[in-house]
PDB file of N, CA, C and O in Angstrom:
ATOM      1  N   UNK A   1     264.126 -70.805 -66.465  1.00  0.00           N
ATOM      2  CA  UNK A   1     263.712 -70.375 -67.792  1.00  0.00           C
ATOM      3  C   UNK A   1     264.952 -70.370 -68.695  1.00  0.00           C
ATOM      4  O   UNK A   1     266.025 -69.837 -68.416  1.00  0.00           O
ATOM      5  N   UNK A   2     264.656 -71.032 -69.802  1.00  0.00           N
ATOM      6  CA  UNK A   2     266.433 -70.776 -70.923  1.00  0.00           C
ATOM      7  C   UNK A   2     266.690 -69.708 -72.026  1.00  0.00           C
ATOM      8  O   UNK A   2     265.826 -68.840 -72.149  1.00  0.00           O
ATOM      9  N   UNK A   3     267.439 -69.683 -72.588  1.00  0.00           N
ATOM     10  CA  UNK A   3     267.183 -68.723 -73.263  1.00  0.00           C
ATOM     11  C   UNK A   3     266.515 -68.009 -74.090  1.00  0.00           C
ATOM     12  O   UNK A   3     266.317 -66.796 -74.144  1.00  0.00           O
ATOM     13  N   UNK A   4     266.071 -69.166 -74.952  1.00  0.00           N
ATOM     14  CA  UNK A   4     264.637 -68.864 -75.367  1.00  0.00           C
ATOM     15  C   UNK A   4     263.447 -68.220 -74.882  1.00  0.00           C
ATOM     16  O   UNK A   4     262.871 -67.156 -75.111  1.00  0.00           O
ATOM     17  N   UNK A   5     263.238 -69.392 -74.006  1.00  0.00           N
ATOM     18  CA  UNK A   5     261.903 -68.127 -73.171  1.00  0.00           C
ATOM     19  C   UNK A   5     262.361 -66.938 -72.603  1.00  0.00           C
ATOM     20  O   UNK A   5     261.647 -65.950 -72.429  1.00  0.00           O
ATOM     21  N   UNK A   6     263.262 -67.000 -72.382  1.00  0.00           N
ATOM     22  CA  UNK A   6     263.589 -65.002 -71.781  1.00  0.00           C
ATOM     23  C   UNK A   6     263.560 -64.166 -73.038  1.00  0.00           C
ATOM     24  O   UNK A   6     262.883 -63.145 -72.921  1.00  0.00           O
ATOM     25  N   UNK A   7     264.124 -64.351 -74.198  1.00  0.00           N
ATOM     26  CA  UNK A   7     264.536 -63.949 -75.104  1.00  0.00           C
ATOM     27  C   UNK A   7     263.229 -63.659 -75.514  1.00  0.00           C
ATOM     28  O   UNK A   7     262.983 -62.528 -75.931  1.00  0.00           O
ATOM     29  N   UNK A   8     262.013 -64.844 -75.435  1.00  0.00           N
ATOM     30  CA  UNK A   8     260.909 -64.621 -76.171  1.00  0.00           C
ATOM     31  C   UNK A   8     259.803 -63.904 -75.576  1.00  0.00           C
ATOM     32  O   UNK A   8     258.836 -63.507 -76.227  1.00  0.00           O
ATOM     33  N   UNK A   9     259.953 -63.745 -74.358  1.00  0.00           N
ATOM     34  CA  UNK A   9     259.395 -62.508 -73.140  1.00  0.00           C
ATOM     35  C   UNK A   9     259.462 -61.270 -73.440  1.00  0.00           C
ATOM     36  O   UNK A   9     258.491 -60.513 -73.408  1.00  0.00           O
ATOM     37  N   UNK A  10     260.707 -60.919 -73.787  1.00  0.00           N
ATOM     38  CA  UNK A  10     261.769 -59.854 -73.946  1.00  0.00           C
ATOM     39  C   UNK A  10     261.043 -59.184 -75.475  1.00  0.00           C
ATOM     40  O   UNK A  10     260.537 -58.064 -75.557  1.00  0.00           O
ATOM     41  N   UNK A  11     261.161 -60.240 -76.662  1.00  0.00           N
ATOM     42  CA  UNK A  11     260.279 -59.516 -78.165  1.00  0.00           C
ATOM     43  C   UNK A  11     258.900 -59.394 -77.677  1.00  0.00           C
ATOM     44  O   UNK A  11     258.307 -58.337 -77.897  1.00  0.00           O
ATOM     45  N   UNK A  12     258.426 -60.162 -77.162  1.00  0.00           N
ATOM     46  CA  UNK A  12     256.730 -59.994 -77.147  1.00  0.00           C
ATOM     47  C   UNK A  12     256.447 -58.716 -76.710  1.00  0.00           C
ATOM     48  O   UNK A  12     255.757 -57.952 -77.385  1.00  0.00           O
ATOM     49  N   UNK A  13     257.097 -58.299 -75.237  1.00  0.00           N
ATOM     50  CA  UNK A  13     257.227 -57.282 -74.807  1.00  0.00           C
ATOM     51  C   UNK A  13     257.276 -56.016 -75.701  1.00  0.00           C
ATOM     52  O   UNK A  13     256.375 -55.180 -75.775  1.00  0.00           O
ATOM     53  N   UNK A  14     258.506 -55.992 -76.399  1.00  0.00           N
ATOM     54  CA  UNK A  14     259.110 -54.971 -76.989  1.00  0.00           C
ATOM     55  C   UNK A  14     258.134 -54.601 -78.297  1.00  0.00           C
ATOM     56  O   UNK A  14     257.680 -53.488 -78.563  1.00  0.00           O
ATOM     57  N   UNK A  15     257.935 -55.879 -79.059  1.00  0.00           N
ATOM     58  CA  UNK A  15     257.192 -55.613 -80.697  1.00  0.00           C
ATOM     59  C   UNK A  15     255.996 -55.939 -80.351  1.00  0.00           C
ATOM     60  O   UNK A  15     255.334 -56.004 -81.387  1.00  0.00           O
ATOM     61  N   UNK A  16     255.112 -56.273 -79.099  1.00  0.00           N
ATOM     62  CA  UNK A  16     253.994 -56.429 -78.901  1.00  0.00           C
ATOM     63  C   UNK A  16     253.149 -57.338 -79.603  1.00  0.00           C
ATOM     64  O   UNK A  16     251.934 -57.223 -79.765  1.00  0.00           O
ATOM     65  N   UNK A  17     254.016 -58.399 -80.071  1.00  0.00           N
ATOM     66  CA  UNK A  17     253.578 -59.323 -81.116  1.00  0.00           C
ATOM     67  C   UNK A  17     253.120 -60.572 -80.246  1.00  0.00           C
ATOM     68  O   UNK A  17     253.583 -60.639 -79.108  1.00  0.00           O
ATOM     69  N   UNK A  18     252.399 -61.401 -80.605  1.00  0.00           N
ATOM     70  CA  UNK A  18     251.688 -62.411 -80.204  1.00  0.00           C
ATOM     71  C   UNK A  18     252.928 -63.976 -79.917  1.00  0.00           C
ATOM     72  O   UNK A  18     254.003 -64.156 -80.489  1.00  0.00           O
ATOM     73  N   UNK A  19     252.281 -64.847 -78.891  1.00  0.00           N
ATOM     74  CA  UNK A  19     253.454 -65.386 -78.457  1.00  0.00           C
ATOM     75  C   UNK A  19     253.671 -66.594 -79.557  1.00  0.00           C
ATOM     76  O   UNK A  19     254.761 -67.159 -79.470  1.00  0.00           O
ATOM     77  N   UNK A  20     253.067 -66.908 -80.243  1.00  0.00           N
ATOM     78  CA  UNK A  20     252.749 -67.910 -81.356  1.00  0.00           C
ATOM     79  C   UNK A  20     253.921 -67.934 -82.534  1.00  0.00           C
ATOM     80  O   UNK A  20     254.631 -68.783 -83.073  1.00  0.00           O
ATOM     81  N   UNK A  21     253.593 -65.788 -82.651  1.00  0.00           N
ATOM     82  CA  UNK A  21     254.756 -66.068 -83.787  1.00  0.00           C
ATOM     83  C   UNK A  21     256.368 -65.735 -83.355  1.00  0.00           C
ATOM     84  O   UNK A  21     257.416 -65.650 -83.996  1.00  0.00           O
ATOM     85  N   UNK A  22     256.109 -65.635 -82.348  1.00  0.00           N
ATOM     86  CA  UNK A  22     257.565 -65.741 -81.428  1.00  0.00           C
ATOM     87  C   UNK A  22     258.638 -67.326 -82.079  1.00  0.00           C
ATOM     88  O   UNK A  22     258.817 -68.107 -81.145  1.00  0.00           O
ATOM     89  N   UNK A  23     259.041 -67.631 -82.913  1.00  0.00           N
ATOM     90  CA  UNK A  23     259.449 -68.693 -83.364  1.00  0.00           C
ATOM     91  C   UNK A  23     260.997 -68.328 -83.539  1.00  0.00           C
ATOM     92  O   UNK A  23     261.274 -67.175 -83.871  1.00  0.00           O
ATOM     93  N   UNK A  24     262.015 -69.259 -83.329  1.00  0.00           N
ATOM     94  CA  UNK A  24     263.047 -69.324 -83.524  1.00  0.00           C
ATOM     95  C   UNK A  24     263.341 -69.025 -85.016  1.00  0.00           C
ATOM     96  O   UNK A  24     264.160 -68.283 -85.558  1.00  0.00           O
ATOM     97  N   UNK A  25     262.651 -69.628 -85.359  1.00  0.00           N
ATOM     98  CA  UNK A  25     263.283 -68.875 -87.534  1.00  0.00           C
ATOM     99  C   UNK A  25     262.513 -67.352 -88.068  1.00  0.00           C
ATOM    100  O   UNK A  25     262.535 -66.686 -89.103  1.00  0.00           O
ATOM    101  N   UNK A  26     261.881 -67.255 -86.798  1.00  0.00           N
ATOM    102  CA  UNK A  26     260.621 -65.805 -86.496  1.00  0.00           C
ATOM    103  C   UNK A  26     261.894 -64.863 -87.125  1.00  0.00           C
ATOM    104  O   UNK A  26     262.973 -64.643 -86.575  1.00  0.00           O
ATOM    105  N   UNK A  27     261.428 -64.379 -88.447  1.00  0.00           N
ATOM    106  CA  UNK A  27     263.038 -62.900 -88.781  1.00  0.00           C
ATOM    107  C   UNK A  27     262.411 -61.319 -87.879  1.00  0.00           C
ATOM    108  O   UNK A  27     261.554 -60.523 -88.263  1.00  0.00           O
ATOM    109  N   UNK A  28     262.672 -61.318 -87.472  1.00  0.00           N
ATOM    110  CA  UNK A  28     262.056 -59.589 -86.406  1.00  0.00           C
ATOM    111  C   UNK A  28     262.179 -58.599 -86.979  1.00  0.00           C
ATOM    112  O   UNK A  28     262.220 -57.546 -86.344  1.00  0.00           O
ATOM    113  N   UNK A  29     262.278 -58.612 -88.359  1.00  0.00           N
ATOM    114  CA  UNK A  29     261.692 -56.932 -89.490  1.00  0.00           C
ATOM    115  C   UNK A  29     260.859 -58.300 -89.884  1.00  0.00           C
ATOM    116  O   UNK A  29     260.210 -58.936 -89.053  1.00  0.00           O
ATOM    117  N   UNK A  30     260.970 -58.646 -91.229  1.00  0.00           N
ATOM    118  CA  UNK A  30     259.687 -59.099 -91.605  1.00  0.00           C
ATOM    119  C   UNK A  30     258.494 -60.035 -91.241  1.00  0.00           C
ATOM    120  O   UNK A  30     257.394 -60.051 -91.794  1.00  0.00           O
ATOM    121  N   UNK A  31     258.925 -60.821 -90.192  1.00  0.00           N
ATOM    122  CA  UNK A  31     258.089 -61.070 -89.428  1.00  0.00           C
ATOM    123  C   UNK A  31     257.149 -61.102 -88.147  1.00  0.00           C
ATOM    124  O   UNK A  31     256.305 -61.908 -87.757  1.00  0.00           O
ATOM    125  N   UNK A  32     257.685 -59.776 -87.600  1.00  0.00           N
ATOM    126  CA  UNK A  32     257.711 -59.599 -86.843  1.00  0.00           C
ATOM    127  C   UNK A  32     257.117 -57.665 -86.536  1.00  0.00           C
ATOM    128  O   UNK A  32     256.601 -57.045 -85.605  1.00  0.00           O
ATOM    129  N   UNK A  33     257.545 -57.381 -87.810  1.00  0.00           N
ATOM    130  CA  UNK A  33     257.622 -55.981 -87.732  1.00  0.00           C
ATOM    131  C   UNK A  33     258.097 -54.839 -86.788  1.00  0.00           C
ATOM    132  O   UNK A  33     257.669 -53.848 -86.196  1.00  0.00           O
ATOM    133  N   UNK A  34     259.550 -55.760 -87.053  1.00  0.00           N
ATOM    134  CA  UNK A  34     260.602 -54.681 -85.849  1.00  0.00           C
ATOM    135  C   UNK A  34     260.838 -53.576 -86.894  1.00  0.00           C
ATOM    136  O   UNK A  34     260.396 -53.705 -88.035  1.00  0.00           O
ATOM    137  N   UNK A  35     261.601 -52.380 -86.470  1.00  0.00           N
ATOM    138  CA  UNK A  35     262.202 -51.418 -86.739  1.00  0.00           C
ATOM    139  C   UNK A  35     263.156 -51.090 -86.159  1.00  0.00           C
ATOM    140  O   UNK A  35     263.334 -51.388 -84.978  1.00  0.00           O
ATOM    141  N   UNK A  36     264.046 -50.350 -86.916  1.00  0.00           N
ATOM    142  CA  UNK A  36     265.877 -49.891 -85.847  1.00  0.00           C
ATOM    143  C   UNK A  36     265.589 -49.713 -85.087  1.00  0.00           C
ATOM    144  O   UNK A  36     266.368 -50.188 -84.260  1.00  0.00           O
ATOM    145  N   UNK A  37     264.068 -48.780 -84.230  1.00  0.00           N
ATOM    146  CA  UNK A  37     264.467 -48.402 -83.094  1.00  0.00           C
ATOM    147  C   UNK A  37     263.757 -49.546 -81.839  1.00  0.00           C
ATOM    148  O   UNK A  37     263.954 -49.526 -80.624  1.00  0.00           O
ATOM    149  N   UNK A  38     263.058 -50.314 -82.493  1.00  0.00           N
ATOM    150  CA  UNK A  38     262.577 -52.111 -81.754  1.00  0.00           C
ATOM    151  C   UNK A  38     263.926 -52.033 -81.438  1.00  0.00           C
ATOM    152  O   UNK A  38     264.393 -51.616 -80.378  1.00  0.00           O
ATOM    153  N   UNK A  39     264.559 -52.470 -82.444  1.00  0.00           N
ATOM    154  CA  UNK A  39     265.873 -53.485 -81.988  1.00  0.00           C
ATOM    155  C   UNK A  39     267.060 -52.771 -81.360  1.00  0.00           C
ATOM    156  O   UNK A  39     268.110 -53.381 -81.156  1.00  0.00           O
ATOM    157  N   UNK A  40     266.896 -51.381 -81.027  1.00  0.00           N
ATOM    158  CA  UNK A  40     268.051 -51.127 -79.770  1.00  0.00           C
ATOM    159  C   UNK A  40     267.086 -50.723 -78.839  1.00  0.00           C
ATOM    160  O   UNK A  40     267.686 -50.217 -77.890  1.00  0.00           O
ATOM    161  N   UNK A  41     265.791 -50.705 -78.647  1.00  0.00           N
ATOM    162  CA  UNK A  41     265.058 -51.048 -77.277  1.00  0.00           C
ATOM    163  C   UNK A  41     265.283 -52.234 -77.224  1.00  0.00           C
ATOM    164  O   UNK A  41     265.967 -52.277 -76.202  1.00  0.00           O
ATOM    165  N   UNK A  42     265.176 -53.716 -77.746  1.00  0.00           N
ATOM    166  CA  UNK A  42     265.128 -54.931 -77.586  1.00  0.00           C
ATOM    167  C   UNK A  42     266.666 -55.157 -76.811  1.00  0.00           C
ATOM    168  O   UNK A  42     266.737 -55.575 -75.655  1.00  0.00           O
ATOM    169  N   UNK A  43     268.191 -54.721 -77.858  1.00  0.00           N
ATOM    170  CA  UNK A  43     268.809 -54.955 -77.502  1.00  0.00           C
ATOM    171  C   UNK A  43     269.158 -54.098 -76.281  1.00  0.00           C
ATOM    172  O   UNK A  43     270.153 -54.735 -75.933  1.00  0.00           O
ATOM    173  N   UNK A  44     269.078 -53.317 -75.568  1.00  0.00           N
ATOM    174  CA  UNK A  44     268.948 -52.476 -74.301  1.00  0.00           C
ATOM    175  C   UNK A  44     268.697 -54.024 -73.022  1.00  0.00           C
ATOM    176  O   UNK A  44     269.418 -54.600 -72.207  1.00  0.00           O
ATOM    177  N   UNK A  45     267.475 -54.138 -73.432  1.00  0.00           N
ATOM    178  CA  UNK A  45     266.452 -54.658 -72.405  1.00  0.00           C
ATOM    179  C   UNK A  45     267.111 -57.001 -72.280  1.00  0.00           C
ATOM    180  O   UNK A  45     267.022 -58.042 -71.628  1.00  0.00           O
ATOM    181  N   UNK A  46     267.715 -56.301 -73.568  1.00  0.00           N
ATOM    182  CA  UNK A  46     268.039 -57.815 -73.423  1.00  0.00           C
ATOM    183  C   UNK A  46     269.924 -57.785 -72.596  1.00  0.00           C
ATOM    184  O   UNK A  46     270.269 -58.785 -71.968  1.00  0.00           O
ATOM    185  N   UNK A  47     270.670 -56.876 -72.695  1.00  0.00           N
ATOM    186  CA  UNK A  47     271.724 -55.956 -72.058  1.00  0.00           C
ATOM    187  C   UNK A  47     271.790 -56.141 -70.602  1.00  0.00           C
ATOM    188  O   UNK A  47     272.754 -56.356 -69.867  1.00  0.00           O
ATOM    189  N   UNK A  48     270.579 -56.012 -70.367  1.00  0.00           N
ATOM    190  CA  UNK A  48     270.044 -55.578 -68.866  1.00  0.00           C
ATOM    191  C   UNK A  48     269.969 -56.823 -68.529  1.00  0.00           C
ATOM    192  O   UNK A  48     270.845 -57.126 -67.719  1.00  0.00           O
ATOM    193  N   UNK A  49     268.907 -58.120 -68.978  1.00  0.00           N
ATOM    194  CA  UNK A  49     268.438 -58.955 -68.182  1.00  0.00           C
ATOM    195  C   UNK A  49     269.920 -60.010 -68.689  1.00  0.00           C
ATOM    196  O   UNK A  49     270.264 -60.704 -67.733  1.00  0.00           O
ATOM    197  N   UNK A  50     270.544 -60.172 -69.582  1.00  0.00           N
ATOM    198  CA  UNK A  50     271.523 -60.828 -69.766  1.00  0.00           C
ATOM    199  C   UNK A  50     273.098 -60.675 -69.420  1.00  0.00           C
ATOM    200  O   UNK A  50     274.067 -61.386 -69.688  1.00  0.00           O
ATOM    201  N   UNK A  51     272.919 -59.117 -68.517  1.00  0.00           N
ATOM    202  CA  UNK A  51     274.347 -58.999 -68.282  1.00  0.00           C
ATOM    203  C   UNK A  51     275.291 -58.563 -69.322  1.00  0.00           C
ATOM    204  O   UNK A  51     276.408 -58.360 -68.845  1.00  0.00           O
ATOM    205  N   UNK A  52     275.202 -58.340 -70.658  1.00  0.00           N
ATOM    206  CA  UNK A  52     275.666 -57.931 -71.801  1.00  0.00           C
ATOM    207  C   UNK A  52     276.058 -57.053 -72.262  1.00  0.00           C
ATOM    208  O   UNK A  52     275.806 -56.181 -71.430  1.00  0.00           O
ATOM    209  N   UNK A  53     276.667 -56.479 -73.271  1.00  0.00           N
ATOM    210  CA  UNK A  53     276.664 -55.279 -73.966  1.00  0.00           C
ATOM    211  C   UNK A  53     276.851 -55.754 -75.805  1.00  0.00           C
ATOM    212  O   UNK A  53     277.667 -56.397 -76.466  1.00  0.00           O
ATOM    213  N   UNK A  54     275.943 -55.218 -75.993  1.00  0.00           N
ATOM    214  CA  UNK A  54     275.929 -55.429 -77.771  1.00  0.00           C
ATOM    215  C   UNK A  54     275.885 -54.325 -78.159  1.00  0.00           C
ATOM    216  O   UNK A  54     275.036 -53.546 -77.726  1.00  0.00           O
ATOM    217  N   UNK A  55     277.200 -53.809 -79.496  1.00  0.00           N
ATOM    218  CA  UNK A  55     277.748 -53.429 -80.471  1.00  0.00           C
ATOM    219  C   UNK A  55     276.417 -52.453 -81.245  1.00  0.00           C
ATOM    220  O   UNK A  55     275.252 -52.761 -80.993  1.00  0.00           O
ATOM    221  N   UNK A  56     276.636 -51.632 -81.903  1.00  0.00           N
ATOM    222  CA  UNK A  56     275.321 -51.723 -82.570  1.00  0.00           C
ATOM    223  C   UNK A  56     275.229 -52.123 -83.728  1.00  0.00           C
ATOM    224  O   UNK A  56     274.087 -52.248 -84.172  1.00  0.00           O
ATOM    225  N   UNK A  57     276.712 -52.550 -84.855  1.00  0.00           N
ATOM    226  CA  UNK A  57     276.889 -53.094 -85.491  1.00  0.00           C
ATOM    227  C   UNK A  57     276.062 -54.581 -85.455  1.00  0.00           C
ATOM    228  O   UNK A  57     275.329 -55.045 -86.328  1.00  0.00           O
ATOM    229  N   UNK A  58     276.578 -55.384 -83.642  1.00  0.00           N
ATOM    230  CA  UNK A  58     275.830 -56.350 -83.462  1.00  0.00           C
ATOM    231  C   UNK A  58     273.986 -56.251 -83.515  1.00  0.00           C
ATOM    232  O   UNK A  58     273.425 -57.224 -84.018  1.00  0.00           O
ATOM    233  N   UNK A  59     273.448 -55.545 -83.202  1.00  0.00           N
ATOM    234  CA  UNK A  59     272.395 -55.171 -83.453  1.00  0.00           C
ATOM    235  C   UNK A  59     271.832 -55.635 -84.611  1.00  0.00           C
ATOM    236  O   UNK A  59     271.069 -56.572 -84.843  1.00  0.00           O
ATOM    237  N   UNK A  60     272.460 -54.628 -85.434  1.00  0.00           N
ATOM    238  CA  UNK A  60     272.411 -55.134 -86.981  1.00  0.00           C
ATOM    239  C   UNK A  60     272.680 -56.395 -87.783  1.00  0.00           C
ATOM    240  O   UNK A  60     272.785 -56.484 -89.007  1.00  0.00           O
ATOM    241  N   UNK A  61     272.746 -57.080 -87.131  1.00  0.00           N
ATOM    242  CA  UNK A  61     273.016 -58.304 -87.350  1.00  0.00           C
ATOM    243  C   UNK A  61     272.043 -59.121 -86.908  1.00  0.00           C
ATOM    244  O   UNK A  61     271.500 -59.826 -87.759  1.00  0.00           O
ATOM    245  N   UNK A  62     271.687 -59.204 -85.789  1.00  0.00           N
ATOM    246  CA  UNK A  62     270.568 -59.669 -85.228  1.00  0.00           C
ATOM    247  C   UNK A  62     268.998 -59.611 -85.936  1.00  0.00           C
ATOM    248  O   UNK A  62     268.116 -58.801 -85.649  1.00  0.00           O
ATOM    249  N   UNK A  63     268.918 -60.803 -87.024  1.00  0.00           N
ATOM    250  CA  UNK A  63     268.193 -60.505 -88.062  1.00  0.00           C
ATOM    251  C   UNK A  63     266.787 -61.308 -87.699  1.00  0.00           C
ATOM    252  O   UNK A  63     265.657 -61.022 -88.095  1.00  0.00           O
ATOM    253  N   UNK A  64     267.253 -62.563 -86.697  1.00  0.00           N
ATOM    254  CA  UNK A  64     265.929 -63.630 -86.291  1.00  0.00           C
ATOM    255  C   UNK A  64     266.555 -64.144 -85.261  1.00  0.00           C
ATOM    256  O   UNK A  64     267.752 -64.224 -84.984  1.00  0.00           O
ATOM    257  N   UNK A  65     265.378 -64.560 -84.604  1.00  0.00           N
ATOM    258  CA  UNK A  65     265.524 -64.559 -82.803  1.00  0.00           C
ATOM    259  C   UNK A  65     266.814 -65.916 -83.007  1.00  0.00           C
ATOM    260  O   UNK A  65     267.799 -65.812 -82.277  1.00  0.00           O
ATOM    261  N   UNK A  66     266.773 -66.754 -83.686  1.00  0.00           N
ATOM    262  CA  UNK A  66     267.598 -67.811 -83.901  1.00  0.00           C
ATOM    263  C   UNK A  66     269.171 -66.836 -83.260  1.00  0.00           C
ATOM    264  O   UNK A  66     269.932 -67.033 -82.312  1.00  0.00           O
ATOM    265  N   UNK A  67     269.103 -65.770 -84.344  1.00  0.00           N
ATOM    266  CA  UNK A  67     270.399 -65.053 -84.211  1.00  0.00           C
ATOM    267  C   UNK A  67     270.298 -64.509 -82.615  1.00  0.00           C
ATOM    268  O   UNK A  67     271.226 -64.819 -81.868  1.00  0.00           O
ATOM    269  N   UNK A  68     269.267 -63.762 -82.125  1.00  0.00           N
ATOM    270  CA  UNK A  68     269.598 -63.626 -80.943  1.00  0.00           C
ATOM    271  C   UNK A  68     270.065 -64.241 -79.988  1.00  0.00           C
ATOM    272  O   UNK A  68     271.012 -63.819 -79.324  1.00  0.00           O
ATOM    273  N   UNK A  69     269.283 -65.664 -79.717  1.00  0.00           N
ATOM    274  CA  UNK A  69     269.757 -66.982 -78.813  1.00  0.00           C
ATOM    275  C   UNK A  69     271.038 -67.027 -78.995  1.00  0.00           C
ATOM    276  O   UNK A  69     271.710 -66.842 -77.980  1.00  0.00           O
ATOM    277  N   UNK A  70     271.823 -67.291 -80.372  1.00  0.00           N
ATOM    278  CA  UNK A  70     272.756 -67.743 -80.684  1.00  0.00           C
ATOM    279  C   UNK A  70     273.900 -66.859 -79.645  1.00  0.00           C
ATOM    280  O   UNK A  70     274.743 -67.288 -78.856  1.00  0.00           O
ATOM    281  N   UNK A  71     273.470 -65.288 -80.076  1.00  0.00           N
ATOM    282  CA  UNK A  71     275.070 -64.458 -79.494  1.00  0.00           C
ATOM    283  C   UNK A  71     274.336 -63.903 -78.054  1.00  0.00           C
ATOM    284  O   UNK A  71     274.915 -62.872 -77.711  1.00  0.00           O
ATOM    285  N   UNK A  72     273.243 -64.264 -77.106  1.00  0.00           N
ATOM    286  CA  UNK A  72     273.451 -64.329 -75.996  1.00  0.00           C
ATOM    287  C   UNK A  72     274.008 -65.766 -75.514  1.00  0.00           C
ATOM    288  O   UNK A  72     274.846 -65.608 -74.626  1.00  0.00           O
ATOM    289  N   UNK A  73     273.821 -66.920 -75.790  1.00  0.00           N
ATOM    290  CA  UNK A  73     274.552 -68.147 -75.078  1.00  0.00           C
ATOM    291  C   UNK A  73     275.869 -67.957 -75.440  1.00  0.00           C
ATOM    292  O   UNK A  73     276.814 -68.592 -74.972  1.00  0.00           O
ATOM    293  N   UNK A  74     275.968 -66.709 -76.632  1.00  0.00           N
ATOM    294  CA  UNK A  74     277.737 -67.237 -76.822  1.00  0.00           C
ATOM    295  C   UNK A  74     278.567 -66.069 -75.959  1.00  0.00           C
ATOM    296  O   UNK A  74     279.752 -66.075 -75.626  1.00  0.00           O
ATOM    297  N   UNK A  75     277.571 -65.101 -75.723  1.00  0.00           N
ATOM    298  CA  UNK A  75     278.159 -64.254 -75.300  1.00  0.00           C
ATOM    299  C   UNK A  75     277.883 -63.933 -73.395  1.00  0.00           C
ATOM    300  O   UNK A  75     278.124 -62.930 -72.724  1.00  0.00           O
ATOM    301  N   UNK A  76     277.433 -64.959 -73.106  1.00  0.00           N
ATOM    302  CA  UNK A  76     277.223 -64.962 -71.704  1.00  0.00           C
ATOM    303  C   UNK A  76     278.120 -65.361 -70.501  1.00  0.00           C
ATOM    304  O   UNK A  76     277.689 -65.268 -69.352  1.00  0.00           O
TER     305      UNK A  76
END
């Protein structure tokens, strides 16, 4: 599985959103309807299965799954 699909396991899970709009340019507040506390459960759970640790600054940053992919392959 690459990063994507884990990554996209990982939101469906978390924001309970449908796998369709799971899209790489998908933004996770407005499209998605994350909230601060989605995205340090998300980033937790993505921590865990990726071996990681993200910032919470980084968090905040993490605006669309694009961005997520991006700083787990870079940060793996």
């Amino acid at each position: 599985m690459n990063t994507f699909d884990r990554v996209k396991e990982i939101i469906m899970v978390t924001l309970g959103c449908e796998e369709d709009a799971v899209t790489p340019d998908a933004n996770l507040f407005e499209d998605l309807g994350a909230d601060s506390i989605d995205m340090i459960e998300m980033a937790v759970v993505i921590e865990e299965e990726f071996g990681l640790t993200i910032s919470n600054e980084e968090v905040e940053r993490l605006t669309t799954i694009s961005n997520v992919i991006q700083y787990v392959d870079n940060h793996q």
